[in-house]
Backbone bond lengths (Angstrom), bond angles and torsions (degrees), N, CA, C in turn:
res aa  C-N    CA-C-N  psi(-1)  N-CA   C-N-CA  omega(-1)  CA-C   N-CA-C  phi
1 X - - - 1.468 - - 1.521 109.02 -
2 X 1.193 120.34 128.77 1.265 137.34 168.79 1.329 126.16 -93.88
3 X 1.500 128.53 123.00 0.962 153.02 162.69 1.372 143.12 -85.13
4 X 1.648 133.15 87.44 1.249 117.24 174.38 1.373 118.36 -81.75
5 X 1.206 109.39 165.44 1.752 113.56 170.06 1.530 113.33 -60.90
6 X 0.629 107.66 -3.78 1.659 118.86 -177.93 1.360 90.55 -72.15
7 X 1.524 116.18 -77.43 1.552 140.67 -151.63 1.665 98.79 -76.54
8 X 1.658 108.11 -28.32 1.290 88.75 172.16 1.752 135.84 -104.14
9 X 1.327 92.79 3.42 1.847 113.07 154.29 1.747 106.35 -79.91
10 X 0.903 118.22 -48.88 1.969 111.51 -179.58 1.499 96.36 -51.98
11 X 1.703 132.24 -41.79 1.609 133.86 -176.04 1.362 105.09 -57.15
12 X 1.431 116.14 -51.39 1.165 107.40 -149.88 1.761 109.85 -73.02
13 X 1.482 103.90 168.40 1.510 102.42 -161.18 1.943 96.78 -82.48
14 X 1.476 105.61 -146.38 1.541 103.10 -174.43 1.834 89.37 -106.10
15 X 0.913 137.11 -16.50 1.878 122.10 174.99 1.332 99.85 -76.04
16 X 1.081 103.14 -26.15 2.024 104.38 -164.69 1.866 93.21 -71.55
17 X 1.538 97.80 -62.26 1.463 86.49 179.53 1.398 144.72 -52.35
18 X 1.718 99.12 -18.54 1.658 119.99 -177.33 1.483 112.91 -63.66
19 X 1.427 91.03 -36.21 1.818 128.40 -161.32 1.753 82.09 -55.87
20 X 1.462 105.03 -83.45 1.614 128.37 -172.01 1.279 102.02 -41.26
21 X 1.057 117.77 -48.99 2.290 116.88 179.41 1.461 102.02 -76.39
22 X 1.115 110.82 -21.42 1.479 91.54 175.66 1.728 108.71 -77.68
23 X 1.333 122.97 -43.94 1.632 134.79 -163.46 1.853 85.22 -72.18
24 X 1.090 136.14 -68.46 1.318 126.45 -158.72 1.550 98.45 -78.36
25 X 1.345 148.48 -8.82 1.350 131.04 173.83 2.266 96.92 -79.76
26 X 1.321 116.81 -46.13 1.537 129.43 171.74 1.240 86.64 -35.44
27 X 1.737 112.82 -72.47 1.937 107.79 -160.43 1.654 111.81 -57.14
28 X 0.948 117.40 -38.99 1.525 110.99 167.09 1.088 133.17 -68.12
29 X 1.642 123.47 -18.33 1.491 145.28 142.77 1.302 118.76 -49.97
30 X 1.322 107.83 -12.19 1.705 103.54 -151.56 1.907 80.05 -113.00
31 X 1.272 101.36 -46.49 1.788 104.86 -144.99 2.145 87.49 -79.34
32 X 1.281 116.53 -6.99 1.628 116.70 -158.48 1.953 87.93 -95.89
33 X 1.440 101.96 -53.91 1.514 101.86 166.55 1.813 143.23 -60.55
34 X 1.642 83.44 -22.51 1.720 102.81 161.49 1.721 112.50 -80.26
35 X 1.080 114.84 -60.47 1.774 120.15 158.73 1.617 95.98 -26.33
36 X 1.145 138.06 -92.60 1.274 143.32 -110.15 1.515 91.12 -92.80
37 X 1.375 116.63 -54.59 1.410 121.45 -173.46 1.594 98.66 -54.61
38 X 1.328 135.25 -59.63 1.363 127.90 174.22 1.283 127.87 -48.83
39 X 1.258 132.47 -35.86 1.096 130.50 150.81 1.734 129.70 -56.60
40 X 1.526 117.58 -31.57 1.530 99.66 157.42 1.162 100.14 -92.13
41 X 1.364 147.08 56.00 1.447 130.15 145.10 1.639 104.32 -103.16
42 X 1.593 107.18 -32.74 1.103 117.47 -178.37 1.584 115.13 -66.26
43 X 1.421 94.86 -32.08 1.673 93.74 -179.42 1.483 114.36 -95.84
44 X 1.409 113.30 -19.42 1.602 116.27 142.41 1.113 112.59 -29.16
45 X 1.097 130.15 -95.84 1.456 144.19 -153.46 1.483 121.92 -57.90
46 X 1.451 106.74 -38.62 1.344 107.26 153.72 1.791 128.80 -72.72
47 X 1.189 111.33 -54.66 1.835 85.77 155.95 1.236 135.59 -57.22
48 X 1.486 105.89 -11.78 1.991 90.16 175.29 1.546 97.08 -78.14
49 X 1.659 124.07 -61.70 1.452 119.73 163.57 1.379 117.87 5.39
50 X 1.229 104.53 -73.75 1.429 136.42 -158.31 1.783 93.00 -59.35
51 X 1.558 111.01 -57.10 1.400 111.09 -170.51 1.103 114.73 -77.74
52 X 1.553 127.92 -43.48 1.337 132.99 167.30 1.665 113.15 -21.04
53 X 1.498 105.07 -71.28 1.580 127.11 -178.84 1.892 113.96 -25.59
54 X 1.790 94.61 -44.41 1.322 98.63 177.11 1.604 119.25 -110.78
55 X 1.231 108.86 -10.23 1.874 114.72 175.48 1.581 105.61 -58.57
56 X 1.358 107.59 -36.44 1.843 116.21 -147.84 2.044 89.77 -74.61
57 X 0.863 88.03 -71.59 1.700 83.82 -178.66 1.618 109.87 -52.09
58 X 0.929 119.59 -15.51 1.764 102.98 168.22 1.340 92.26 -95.59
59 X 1.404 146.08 -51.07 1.596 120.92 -173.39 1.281 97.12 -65.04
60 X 1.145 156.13 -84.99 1.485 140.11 176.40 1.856 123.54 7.18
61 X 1.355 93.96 -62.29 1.352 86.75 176.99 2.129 117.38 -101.70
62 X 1.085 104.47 11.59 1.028 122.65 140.01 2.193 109.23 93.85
63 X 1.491 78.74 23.09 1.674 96.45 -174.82 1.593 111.71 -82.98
64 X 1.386 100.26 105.23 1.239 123.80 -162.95 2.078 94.65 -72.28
65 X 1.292 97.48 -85.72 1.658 99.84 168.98 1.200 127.14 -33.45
66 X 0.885 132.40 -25.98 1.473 160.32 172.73 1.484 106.30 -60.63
67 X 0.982 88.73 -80.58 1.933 103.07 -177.85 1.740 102.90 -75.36
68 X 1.224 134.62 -15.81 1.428 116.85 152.54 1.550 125.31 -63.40
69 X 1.298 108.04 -45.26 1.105 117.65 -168.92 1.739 109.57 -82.25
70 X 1.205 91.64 4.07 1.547 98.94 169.44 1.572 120.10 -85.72
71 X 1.404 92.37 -51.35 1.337 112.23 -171.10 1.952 112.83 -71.26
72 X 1.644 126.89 -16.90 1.715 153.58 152.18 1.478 90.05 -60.21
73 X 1.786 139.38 -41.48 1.714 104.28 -143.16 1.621 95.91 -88.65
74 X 1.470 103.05 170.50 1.438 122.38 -153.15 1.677 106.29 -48.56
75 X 1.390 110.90 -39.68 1.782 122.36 -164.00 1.470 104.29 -81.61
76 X 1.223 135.01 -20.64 1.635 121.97 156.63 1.521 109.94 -125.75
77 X 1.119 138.98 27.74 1.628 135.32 171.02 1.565 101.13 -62.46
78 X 1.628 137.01 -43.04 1.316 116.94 -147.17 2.049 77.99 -103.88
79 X 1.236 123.27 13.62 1.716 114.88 -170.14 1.723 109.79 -69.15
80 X 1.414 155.98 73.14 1.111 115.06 178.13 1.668 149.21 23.43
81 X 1.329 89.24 -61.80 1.534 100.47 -175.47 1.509 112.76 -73.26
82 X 0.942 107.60 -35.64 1.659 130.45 -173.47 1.519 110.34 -81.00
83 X 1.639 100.12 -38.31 1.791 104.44 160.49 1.605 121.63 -57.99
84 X 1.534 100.62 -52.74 1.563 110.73 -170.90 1.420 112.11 -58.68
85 X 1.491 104.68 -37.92 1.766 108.75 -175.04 1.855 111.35 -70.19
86 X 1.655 111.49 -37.01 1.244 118.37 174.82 1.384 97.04 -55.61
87 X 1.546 126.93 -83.51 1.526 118.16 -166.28 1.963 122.87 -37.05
88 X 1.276 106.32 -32.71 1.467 111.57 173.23 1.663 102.69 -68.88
89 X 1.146 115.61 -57.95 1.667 120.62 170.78 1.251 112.58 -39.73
90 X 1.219 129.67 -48.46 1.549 129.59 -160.29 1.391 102.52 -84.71
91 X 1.831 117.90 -37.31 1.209 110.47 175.62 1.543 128.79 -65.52
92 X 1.588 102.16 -18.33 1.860 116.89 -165.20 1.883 87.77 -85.60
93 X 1.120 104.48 -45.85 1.465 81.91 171.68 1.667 151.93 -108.94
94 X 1.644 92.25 23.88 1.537 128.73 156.32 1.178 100.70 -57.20
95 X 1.723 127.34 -51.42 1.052 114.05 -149.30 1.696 108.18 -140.32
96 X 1.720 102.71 39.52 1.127 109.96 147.62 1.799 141.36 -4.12
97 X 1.675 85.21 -61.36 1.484 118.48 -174.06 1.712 125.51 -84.16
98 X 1.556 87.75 -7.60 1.463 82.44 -157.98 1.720 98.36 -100.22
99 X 1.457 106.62 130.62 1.484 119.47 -169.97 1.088 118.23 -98.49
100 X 1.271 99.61 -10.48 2.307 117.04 174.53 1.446 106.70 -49.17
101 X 1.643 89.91 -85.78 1.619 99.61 -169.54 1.905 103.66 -95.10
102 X 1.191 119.14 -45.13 1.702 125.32 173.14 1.356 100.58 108.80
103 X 1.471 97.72 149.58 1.644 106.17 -158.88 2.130 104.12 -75.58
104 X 1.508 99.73 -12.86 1.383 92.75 172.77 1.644 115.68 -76.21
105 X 1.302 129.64 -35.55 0.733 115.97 -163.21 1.917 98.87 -89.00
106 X 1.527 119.24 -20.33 1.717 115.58 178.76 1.575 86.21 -49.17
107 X 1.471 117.66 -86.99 1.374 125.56 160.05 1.214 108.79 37.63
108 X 1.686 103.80 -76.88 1.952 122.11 -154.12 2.003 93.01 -74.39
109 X 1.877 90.56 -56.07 1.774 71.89 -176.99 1.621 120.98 -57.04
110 X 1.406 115.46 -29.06 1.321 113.71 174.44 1.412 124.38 -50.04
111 X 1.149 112.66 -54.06 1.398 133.52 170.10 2.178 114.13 -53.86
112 X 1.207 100.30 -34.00 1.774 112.24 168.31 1.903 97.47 -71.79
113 X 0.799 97.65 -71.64 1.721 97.95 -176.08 1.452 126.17 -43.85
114 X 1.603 102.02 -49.22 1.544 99.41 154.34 1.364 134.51 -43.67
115 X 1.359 103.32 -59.45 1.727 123.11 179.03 1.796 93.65 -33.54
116 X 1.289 99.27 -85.94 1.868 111.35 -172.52 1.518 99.14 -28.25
117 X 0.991 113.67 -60.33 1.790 107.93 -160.69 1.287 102.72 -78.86
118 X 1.267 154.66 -60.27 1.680 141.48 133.38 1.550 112.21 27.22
119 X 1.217 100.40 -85.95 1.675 114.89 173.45 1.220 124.94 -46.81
120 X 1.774 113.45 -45.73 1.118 85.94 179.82 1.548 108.60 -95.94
121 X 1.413 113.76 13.55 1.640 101.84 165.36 1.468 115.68 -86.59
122 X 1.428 120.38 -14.94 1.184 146.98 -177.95 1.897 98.95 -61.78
123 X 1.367 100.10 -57.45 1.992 95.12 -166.47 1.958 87.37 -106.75
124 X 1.239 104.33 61.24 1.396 104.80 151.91 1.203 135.60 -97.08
125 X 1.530 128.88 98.64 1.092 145.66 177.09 1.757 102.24 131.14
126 X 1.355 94.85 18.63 2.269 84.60 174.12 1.459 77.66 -102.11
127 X 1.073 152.37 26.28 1.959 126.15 138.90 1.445 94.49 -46.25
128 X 1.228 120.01 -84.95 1.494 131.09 147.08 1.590 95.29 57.79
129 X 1.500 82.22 -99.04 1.557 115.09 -150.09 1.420 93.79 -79.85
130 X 1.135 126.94 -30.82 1.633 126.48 -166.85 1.716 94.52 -77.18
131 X 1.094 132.33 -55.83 1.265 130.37 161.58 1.468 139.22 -25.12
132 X 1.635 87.68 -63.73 1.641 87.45 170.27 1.379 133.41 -67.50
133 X 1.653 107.27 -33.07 1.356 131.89 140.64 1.625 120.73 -4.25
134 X 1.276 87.52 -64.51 1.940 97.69 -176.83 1.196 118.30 -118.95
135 X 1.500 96.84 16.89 2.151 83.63 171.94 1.987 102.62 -120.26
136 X 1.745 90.82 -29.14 1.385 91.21 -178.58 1.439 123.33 -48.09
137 X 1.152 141.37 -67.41 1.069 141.39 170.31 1.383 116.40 -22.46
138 X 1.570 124.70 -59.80 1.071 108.82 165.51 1.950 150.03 -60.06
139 X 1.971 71.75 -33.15 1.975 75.75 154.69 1.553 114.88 -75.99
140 X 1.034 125.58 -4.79 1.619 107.18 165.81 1.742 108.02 -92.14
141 X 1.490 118.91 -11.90 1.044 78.58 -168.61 1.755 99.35 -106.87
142 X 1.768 116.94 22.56 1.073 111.93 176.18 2.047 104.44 -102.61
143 X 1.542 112.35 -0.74 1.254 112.86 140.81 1.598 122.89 -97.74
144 X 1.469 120.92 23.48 1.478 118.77 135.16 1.323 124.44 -73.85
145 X 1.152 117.16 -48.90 1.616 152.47 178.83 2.081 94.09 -43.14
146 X 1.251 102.51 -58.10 1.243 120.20 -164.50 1.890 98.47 -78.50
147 X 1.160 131.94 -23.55 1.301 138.75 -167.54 1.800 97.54 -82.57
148 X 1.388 102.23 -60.69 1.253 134.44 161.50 1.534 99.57 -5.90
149 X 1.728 98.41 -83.80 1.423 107.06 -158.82 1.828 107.86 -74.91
150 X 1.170 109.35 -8.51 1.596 120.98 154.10 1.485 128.40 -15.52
151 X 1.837 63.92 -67.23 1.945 97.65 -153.89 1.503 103.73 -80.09
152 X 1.094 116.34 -47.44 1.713 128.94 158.38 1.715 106.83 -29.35
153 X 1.375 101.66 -73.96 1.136 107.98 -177.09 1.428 109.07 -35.62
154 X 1.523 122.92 -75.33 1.293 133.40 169.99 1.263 123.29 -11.31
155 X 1.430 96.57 -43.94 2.018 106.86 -174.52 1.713 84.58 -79.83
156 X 0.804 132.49 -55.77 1.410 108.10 -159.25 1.462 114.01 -77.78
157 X 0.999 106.37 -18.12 1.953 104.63 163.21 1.241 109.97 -63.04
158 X 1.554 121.17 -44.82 1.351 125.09 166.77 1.183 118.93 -29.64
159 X 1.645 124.55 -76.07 0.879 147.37 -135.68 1.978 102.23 88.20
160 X 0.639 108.43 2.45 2.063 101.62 -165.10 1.321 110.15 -131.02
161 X 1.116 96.71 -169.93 1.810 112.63 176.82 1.735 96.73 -129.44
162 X 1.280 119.97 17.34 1.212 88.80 168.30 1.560 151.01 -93.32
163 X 1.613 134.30 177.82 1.127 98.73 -142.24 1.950 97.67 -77.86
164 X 0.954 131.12 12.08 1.331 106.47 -160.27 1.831 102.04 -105.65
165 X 1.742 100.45 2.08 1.279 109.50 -178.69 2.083 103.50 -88.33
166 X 0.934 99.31 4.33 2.039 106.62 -152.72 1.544 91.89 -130.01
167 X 1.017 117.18 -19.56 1.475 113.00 -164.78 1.237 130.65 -68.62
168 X 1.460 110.87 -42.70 1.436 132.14 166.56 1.566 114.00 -61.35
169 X 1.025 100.23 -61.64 2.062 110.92 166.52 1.449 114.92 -29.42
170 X 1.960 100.76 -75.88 1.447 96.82 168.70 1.672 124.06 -40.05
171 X 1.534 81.69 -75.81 1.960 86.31 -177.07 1.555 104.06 -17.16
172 X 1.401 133.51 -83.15 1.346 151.73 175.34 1.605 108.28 -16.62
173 X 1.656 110.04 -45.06 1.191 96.92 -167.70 1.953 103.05 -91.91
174 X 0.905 110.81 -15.03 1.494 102.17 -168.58 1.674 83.70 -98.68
175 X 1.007 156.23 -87.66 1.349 143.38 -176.86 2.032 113.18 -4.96
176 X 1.523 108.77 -54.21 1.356 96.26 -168.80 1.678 96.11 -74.92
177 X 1.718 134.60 -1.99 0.929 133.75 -139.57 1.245 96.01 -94.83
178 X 1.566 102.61 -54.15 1.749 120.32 168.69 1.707 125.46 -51.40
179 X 1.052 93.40 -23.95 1.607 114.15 174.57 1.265 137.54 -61.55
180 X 1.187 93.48 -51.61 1.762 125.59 149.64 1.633 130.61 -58.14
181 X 1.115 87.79 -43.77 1.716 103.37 168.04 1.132 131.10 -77.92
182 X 1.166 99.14 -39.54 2.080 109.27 156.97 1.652 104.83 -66.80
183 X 1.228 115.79 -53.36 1.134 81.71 -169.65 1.540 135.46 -95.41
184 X 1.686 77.46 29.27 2.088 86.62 -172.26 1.185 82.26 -101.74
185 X 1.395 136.25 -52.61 1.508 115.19 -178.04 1.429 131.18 -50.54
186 X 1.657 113.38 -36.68 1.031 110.57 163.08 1.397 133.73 -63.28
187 X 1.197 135.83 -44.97 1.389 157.52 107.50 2.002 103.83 11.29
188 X 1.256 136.22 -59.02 1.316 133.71 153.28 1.883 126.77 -47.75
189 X 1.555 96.03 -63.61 1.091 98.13 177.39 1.684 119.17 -68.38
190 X 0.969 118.42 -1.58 1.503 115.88 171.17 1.419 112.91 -94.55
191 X 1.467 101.70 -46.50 1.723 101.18 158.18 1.538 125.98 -29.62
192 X 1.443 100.24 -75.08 1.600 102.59 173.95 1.268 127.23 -53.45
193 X 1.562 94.25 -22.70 2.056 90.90 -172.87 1.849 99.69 -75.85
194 X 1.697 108.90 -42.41 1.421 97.80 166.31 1.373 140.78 -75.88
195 X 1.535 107.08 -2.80 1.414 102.70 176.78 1.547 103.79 -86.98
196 X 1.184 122.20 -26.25 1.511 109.96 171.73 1.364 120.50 -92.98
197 X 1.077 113.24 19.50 1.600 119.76 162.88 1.528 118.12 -99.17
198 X 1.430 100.81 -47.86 1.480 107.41 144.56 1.395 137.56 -33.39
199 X 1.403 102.55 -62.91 1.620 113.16 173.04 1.737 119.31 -60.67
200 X 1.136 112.02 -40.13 1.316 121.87 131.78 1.446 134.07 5.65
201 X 1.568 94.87 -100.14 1.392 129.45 151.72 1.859 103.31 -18.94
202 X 1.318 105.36 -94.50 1.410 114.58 -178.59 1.188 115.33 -23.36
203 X 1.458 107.71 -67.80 1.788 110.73 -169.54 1.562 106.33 -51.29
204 X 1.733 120.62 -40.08 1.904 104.27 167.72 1.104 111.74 -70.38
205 X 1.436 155.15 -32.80 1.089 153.09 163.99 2.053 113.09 -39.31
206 X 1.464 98.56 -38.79 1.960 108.55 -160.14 1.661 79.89 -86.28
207 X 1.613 124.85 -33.64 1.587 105.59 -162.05 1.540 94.89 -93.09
208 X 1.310 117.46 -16.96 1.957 107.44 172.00 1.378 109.37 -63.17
209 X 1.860 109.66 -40.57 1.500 99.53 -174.21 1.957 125.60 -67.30
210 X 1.804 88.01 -30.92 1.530 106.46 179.73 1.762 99.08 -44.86
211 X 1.657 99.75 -73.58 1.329 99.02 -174.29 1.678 127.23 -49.09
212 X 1.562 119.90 -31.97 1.459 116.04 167.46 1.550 112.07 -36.06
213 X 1.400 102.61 -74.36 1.470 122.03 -162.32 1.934 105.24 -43.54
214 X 1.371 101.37 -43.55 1.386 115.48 163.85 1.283 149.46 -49.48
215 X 1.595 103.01 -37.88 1.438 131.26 143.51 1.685 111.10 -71.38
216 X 1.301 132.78 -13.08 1.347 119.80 -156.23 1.752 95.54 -114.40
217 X 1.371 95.48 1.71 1.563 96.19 -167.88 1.643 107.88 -106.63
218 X 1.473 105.19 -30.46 1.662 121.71 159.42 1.389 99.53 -68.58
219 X 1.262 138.64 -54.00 1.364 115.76 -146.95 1.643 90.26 -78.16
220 X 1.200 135.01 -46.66 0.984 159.81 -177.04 2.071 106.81 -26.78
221 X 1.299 89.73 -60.62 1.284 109.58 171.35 1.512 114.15 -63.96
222 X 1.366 130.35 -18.84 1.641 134.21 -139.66 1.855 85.98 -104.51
223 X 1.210 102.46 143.82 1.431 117.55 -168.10 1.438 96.07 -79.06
224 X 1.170 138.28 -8.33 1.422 147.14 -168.67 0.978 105.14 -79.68
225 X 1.579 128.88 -56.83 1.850 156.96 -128.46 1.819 92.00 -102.41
């Protein structure tokens, strides 16, 4: 006896089907948040590029206004990198004046506080993927469970064990089974590929901020500044 997916979605009952809309609505949750997150990493990386190219010669020569007002104009204002350096900027010269703690070091905590909140606006929406990751599998295999008691059923409508009484059940249950498993693996492996692209990410972000504070502590010192 032959079975298409056709014939064997019309079999299945209404939990079985919930089961299956639930695993392929996750995979489209999973694959829309993998899309999207890769694409601002991609466009990350090219505006810091982009800003780097021209930040370095103004911290070099030590143009504070300069390199703020770089980091506000229209072509890197929404960039990460260009954000993180503005908030350290805005804080060093908030606090110009202040002789307590010194505007380099407000600066550094400014620049720590950013980082954290960055990141986690940065991996927004890998709950996502971390989720489906570890629950999917088990919703497929509690529409195995559910296929299972199908196929049972079947035999006893039968009266038999034979196979054409079990067949539909099974089919049902190992189909939503595979389903789940694809898409928890997939759903994992995208995780990891973005959490270490991310992590990544961070560490140029922690050595842009290192170096600000570094530049802000020379200029800081410079009889010019």
């Amino acid at each position: 006896m032959e079975l298409s997916l056709a014939e064997i979605w019309a079999e299945m009952g209404i939990l079985s089907k919930a089961v299956a809309i639930s695993l392929v609505v996750m995979g489209i949750a999973s694959a829309f948040v993998a899309v999207e997150r890769f694409l601002v990493l991609l466009k990350a990386h090219r505006v810091s590029v982009a800003f780097a190219d021209k930040a370095r010669p103004l911290m070099e020569a030590k143009e504070i206004d300069t390199l703020y007002d770089l980091t506000r104009g229209k072509e890197f204002a929404r960039g990460p990198l260009p954000r993180l350096l503005r908030f350290g900027l805005e804080s060093y010269r908030a606090n110009t004046r202040d002789e307590t703690v010194g505007p380099v070091e407000m600066a550094k905590r400014e620049l720590n506080r950013k980082l954290e909140m960055m990141g986690t606006e940065a991996r927004r929406g890998m709950g996502i993927l971390a989720s489906t990751g570890s629950t999917a599998p088990f919703i497929g295999l509690f529409g195995t469970v559910i296929g299972i008691i199908t196929a049972f059923q079947g035999i006893a409508a039968a009266g038999g064990g034979g196979i054409g009484a079990v067949s539909a059940g099974i089919a049902e249950a190992l189909i939503v089974t595979a389903v789940g498993l694809v898409v928890a693996i997939m759903a994992v492996l995208v995780f990891n590929f973005l959490s270490a692209k991310f992590d990544a990410f961070d560490q140029t972000m922690q050595h842009a901020a290192s170096e600000l504070v570094d530049y802000l502590e020379v200029a800081h010192g410079s009889p010019d500044q």
